[in-house]
C-alpha positions, 0 to 999 in steps of 0.5 A: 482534493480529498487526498490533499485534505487527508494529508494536511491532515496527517501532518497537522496530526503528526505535527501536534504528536511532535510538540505535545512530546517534545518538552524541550521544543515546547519550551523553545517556542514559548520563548520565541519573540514572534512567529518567524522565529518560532518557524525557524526553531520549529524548522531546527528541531524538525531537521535535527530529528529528521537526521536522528530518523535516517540515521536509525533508519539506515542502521537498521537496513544495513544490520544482518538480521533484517538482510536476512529476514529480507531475504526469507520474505523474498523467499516466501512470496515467490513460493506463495506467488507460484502456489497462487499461480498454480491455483489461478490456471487450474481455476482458468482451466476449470472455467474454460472448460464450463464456458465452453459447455455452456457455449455449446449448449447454447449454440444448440438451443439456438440452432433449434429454435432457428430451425423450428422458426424455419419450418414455420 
């Protein structure tokens, strides 16, 4: 329920930015008769610029810059993915090994205290 407050949020939000920015729209809705066709010029406007977004959007995807610059991203996190993986065994290594020193330790105690309680 919460993550559905929060988005109603966020839209009632990104809602408001929209109309305190857009003079045009803000003119528009005043002029409306009633709140159906203040729904309808909202839903206009919200098409018009949703169109306006993705048509930036896939501009900037298919330029050449941002294919390479994916392409250095991809690059750069599977060199700093293999380096984390390097780092993750030598720490499982170390662990182990510390683990199986203190199992051992412990074996030891307890097979000592199982004697004495033996003798006894």
């Amino acid at each position: 329920m919460k993550k559905l407050n929060f988005i109603i949020g966020a839209l009632g939000g990104a809602m408001t930015g929209y109309l305190l920015s857009n003079e045009d729209l803000r003119k528009k809705l005043s002029k409306a008769k009633n709140h159906g066709e203040a729904a309808k010029i909202l839903g206009k406007e919200l098409q018009r610029s949703g169109k306006k977004v993705a048509k930036e959007a896939k501009e900037l995807i298919e330029k050449d810059d941002v294919h390479e610059k994916f392409g250095e991203w991809k690059t750069y996190f599977l060199e700093e993915g293999e380096k984390l993986g390097v780092k993750a065994k030598k720490a499982a290594k170390k662990t182990a090994k510390n683990v199986k020193k203190k199992a051992a330790k412990s074996c030891k105690k307890a097979c000592k205290k199982a004697k004495s309680k033996l003798k006894k």
